[in-house]
N, C-alpha and C positions, 0 to 999 in steps of 0.2 A: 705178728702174733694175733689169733682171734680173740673176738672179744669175748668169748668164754673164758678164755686164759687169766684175760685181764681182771676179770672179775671177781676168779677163787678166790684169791687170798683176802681181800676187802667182804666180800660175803662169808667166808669162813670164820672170820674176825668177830663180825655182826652180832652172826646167826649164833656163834658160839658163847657171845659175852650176853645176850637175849635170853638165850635159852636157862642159862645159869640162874640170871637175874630173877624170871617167872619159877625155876625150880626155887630157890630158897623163898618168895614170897607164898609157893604155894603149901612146901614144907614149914612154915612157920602157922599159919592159919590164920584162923580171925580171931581165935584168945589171946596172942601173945599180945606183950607191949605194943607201943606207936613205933618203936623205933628199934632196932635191935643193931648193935656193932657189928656181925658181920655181911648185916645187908645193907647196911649205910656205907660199909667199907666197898662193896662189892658193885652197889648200883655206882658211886663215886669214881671207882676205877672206870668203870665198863662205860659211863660216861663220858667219861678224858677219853677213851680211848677211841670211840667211835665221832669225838669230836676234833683230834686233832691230826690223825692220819691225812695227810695234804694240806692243811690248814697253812699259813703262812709262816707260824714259827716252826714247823717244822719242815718246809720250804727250807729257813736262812739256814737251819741247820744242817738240814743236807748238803746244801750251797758253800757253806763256811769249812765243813768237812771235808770236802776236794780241793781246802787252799791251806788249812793249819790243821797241826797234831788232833787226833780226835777227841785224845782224851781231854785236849783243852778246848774246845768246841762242846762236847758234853758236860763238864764242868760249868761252865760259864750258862749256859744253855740250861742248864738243870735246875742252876740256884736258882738263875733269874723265877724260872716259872715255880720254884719250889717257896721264895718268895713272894711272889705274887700270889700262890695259894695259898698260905697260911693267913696273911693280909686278906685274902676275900673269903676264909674260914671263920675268922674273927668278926671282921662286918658283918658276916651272915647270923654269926650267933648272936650279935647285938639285937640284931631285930625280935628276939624272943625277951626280951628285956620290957618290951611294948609291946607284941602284939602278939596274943596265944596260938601255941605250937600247932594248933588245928585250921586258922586261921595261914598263918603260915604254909603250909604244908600243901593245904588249899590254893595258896596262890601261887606255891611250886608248881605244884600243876597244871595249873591257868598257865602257867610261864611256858612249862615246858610243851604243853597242848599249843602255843604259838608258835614256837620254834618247831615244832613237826610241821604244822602247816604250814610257815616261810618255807622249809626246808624241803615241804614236797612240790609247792610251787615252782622253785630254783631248778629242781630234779625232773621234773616234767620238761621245762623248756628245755631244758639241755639236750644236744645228740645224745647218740648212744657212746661214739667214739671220741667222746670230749674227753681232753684231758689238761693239765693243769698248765698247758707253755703260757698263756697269758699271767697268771698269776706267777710263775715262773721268770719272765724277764720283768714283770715288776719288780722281782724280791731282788733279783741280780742289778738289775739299773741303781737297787737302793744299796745292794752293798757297794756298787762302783762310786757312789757318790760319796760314803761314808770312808772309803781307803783316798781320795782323794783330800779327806781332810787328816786320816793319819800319818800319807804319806809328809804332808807340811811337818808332822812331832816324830817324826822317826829318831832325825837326829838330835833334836834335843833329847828324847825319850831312851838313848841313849845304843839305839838299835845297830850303827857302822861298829862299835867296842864292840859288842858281845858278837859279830860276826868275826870280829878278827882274830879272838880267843881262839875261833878252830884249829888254828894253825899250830896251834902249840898242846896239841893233844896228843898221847902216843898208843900206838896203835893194839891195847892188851885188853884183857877181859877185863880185868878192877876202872879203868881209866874209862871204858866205854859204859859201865854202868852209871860211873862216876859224871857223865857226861850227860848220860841221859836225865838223869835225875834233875841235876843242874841244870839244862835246856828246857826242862818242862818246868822248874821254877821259873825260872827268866821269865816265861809266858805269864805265869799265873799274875792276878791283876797287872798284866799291862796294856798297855791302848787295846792291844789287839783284845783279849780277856772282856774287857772293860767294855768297848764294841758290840761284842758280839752281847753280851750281858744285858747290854740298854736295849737293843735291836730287837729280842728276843721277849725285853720286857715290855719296851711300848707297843711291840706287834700283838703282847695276850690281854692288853689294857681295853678294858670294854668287850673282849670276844665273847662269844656268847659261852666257851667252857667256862669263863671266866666268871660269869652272870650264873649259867648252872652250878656253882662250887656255893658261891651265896648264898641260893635260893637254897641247895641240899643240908647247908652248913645252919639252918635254921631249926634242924633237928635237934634231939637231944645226945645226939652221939655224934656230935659236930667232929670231934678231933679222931673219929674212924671214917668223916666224908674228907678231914682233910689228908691224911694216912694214905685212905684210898685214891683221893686226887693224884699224890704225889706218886706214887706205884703208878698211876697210868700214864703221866709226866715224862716220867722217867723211862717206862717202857715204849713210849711213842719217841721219846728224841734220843734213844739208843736205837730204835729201827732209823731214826734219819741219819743218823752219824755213821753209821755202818753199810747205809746201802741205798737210802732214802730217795736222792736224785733218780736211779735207775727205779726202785718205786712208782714214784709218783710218776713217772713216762709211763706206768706201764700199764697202770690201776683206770679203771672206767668211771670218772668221776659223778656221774649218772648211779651209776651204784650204789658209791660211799655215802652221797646224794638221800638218796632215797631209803638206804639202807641206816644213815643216823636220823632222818625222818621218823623209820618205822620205830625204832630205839627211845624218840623223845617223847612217842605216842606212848608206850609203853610203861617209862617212866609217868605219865602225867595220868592213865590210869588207875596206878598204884598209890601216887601221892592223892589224889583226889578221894581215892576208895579209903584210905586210911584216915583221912581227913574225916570221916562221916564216920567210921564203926569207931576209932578211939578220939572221941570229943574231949575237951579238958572240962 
């Protein structure tokens, strides 16, 4: 595949969630408020979203999705980060507590003006036809490590029973729904659930979406950055659980690179410009 190929969909993404972001800040002007719902919801989303495409949790989930049900792979995978973002929604808006929203907003920017620059740094070294297999047999090396300690609680965790239930299913429309239902209970909080839950959550702990959800959550319309986090959460680990692995093989990571670079600059324009016209 050439690497134009590889690049539509990651540039369509970008260029799409960018353009929107400058349309509502430009549709809004410089009368309105500091802060408006749905451009706190909108920069939030379009954040998550050009930050987690390849990222490592959605690596495991692609990964965890070619071995269990998906719907339990999304579940698990979803709290986890939807957890984690309300938890770095909260912490964010604590810091307005202390230090005023302009002040704040200010140092959003400052933040996010660093992570464009790491991230165009990163984006220059790279080939053009770089793509994620390294980060990829790291994630896989870590789930082979983590099944080697599930495999020890199988049987205590009661996993040879509910294999042997199959056998006494009979073969009709009521008993197969009957079946499915119950099978995807079984999953829900067990090792495996539980797994993929932790994996997913110490992989978003410290990331940098993680850090931008903070720093945006310092606004006054915190619970529409966190809203819009969790919309982009959810719409980045529904793209890995559906197709993710064949994805990220196929994405020019030079692009996604350079293309949430151009995204962070953009954000730290706006926060900084807002920062100066509505002072407290």
């Amino acid at each position: 595949m050439s690497l134009m190929k590889k690049c539509v969909l990651p540039l369509a993404i970008i260029s799409t969630l960018a353009t929107a972001a400058v349309a509502v800040q430009e549709k809004e002007g410089t009368d309105s408020a500091p802060d408006s719902p749905a451009k706190a919801f909108l920069f939030s989303a379009s954040m998550i979203a050009v930050s987690e495409i390849g990222d490592k949790t959605f690596l495991i989930a692609a990964l965890m999705a070619m071995r269990y049900p998906r719907l339990l792979v999304f579940t698990a995978s979803a709290s986890s980060l939807f957890l984690m973002t309300i938890l770095s929604g909260l912490v964010g808006r604590t810091f307005t507590s202390w230090i005023p929203q302009s002040y704040t907003q200010f140092l959003a920017g400052i933040l996010f003006l660093i992570f464009g620059y790491k991230l165009t740094l990163e984006g220059l070294a790279m080939s053009k036809d770089m793509g994620v297999e390294e980060e990829l047999a790291e994630v896989e090396e870590e789930i082979a490590v983590q099944d080697l300690n599930k495999n020890m609680t199988d049987v205590e965790g009661g996993e040879l029973a509910r294999d042997s239930s199959k056998n006494f299913t009979k073969n009709t429309v009521a008993t197969k729904f009957v079946k499915k239902v119950t099978d995807l209970g079984a999953y829900i909080f067990t090792p495996v659930w539980v797994q993929i839950f932790s994996m997913v959550f110490l992989g978003e702990f410290g990331d940098r979406s993680q850090i931008s959800t903070i720093a945006m959550a310092s606004g006054s319309d915190y619970w529409f950055v966190i809203w819009g986090a969790i919309v982009g959460h959810a719409f980045c680990t529904a793209l890995a659980v559906v197709g993710g692995k064949m994805l990220a093989t196929k994405i020019s990571m030079r692009t996604v690179t350079l293309g949430g670079a151009l995204s962070f600059f953009i954000f730290a324009v706006m926060y900084i410009r807002e920062a100066f016209l509505n002072p407290n």
